[in-house]
N, C-alpha and C positions, 0 to 999 in steps of 0.2 A: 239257825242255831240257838239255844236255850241255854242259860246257865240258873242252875237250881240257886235255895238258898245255903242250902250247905256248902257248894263250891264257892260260893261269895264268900263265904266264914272262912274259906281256907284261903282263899287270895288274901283277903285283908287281911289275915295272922301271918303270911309269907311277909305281905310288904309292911307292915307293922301300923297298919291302917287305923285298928282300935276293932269297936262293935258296928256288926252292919246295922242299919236301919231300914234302909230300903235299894234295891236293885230295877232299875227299868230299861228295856234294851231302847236303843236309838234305831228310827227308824234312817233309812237310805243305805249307801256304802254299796262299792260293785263287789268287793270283792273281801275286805274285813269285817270284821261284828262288832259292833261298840254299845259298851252295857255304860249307863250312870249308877254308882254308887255313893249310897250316902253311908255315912259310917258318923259315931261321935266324934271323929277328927276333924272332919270336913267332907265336900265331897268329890269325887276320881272317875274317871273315865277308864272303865277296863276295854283294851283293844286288842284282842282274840286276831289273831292273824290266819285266815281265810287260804292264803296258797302255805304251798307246804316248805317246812325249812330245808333251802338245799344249802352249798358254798354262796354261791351269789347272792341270796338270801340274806342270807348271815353280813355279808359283806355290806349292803345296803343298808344293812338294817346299824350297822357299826357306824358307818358315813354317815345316817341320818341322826344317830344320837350326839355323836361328835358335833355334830352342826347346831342341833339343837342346846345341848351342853354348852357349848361357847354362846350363844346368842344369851344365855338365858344367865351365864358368868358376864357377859360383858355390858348387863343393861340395855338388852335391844327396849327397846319404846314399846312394842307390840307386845301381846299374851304367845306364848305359844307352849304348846302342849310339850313339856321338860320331862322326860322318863325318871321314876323313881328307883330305886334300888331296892333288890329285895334284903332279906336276911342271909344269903349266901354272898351278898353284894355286886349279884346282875339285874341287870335291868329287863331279862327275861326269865321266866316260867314257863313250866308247862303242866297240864294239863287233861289229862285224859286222852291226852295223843294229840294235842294241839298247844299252840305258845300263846304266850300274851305278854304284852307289857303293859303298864298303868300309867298315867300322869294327873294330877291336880286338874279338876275341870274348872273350864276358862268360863268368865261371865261374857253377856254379850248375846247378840240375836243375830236370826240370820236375815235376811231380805229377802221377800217374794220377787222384787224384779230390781234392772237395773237404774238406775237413774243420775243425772249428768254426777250431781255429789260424792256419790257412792262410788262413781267410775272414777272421778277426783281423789275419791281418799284415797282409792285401788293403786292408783297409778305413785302416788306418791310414796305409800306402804311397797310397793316393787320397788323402787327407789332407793327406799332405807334399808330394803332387806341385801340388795345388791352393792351396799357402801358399805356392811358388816362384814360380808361373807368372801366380801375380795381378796384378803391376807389369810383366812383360813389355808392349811394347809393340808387339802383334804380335795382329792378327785372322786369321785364315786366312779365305780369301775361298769355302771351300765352304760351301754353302747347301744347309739343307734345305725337303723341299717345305713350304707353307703350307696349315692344313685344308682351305682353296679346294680346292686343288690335287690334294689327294689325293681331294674327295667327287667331284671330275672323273674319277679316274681310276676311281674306285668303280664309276662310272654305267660306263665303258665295260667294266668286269670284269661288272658285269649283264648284261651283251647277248651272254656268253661260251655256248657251249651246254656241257650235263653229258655230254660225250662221251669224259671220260676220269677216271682217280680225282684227278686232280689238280683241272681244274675242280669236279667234284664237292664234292671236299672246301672249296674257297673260298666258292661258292655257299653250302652248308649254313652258313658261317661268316659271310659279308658282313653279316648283320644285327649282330653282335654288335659289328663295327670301326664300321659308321656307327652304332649309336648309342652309342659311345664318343667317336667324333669329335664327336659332336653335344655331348656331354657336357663337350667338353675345350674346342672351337670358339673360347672367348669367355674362357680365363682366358688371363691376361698373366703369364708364364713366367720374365720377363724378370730375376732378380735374380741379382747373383755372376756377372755373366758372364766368360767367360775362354777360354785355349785347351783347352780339356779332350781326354785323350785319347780317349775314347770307343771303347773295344775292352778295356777293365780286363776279363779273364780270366785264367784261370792259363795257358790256352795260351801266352800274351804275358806269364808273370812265369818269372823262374827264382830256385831257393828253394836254402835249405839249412835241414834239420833243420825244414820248416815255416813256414820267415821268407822273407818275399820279401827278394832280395837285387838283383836286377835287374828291371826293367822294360823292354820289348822295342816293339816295331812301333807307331808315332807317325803313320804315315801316315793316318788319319782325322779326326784331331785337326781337329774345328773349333770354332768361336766361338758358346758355348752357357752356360747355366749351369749351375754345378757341381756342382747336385742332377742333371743329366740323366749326370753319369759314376757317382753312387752309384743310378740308379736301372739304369743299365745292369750295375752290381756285382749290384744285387740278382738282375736276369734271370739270369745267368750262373750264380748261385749258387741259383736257384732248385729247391725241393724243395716237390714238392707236399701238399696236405693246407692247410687254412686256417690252423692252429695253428704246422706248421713253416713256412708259407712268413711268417707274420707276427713268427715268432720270431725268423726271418733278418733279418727288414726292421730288428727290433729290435736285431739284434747289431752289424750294420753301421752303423747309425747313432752307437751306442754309442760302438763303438770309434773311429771318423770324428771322431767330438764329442772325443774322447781328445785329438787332437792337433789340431782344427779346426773349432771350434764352428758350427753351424750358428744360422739362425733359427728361431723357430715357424713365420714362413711358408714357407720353403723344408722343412720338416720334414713339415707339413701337404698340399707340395705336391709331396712325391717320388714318390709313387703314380699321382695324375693324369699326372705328368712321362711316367713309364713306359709309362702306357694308348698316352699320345701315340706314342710314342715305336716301342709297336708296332702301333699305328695304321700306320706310313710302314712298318717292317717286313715286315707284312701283305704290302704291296704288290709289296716291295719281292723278298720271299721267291717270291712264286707269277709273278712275271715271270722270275724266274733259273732257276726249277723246271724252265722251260720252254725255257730256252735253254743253249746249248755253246758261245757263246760266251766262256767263263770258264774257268781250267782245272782247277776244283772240279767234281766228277758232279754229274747233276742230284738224283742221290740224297742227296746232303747237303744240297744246297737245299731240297728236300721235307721233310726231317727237319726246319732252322730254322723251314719255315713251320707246322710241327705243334705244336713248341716255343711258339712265338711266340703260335699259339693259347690253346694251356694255359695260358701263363701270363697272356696276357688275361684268359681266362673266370673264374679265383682271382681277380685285382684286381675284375673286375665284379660279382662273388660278395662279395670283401671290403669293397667301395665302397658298394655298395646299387646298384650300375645296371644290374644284372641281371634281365631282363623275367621 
């Protein structure tokens, strides 16, 4: 997607921006567009929203500014991307048949890899962000599937034929996600729940010297507990081998605990959390593999669902549920 310089003119006179200067789009994102703008006021991040607005939509997109709006009222410590309001007094526009909303761009860089610091500051910035958001009173209404739901979906990936490397490789793989579902089916999940972000990577933090300094893309954020955002730190930060990947599990904790103590049972239960977790990914990965729907290649969906594997087959390895 492209935005001329005329449409920049008219965003900035919507949000009360001042004079554009210069416009350049941001390269990544699967599925929004994010342009930098400079203007004489400063400069703003315009985020063009990529899927289309339905109820739900709308609804998340309310949850996320809510969440965002208080963090950003209550002095969180980190940068994050606050929605401005326009001249009408929303925080969304549109178009040419599409929406966007704006926010102040954050300073900050991103990292090409992870390293033990950065996964330190990670863990501690989950931390802070999970001691803010506890007393909010705000559920975001996205829902994920329930083990039902996914052995459903399993049963109809069985009936797929090995006619391509993609089905092939799920096939070889489906024994190991049902009997982890099987495994997970019956424990009760339920404790610390909150808006958790659920996307904590460094794609989504921007750093200086190593220290997360911002925190970026809120759009997933739903109503979970807050072991299932450090178990999702763990996946991201995953390094294979039994030793290092148990030794991350142990850093992150560590540092997590530093600023936000956890339970035994939530400690005991981050791992299971994770299996679950890519249990739904599984699914979730070899459906998108397959589709252009989205404007991510299928080629990076194939990579998540290989990822996703691996780092199953370590937990099933490290758990004892490995046949």
């Amino acid at each position: 997607m492209k935005l001329t310089r005329a449409e920049a003119e008219k965003i900035a006179g919507e949000y009360n921006l001042g004079k554009v200067k210069s416009l350049k789009p941001f390269s990544g994102g699967w599925v929004n567009y994010n342009f930098d703008l400079a203007t004489d006021k400063g400069n703003f991040v315009i985020r063009v929203l990529g899927a289309e607005i339905k109820k739900n939509t709308k609804e998340r997109l309310a949850t996320e500014f809510k969440v965002l709006s208080y963090l950003h009222e209550h002095s969180f410590p980190y940068q994050i991307p606050y929605p401005l309001k326009n001249r009408k007094n929303n925080y969304i526009a549109s178009l040419n048949k599409t929406f966007l909303w704006i926010y102040p761009k954050l300073s900050g860089n991103h990292i090409p890899h992870y390293t033990e610091e950065s996964i330190k500051s990670m863990a501690r910035a989950l931390a802070t962000y999970h001691k803010y958001v506890k007393n909010i009173n705000v559920k975001p209404s996205r829902k994920l599937d329930t083990p039902k739901q996914l052995l459903k979906k399993y049963q109809s990936m069985r009936k797929e034929k090995p006619n391509s490397q993609r089905n092939k490789f799920m096939l070889q793989n489906l024994d190991l996600f049902e009997n982890c579902l099987d495994r997970i089916k019956n424990i009760d999940f339920k404790i610390n729940m909150l808006p958790i972000h659920y996307d904590f990577h460094k794609g989504n933090m921007l750093f200086k010297n190593n220290q997360v300094v911002g925190i970026l893309d809120f759009e997933r954020m739903i109503y979970a507990p807050r072991m299932q955002d450090i178990a999702q730190l763990i996946k991201c930060t995953y390094a294979a081998g039994d030793k290092k990947f148990l030794g991350n599990v142990s850093l992150i904790v560590k540092e997590y605990e530093r600023v936000n103590p956890l339970t035994k049972k939530e400690k005991a239960l981050i791992l299971p959390m994770l299996a679950k977790d890519n249990c739904r990914m599984f699914e979730v990965f070899y459906a998108l593999s397959g589709s252009s729907n989205i404007k991510a290649d299928e080629k990076a969906e194939f990579s998540c669902l290989k990822w996703t594997i691996n780092v199953q087959k370590l937990i099933a390895k490290v758990l004892g549920w490995a046949k």
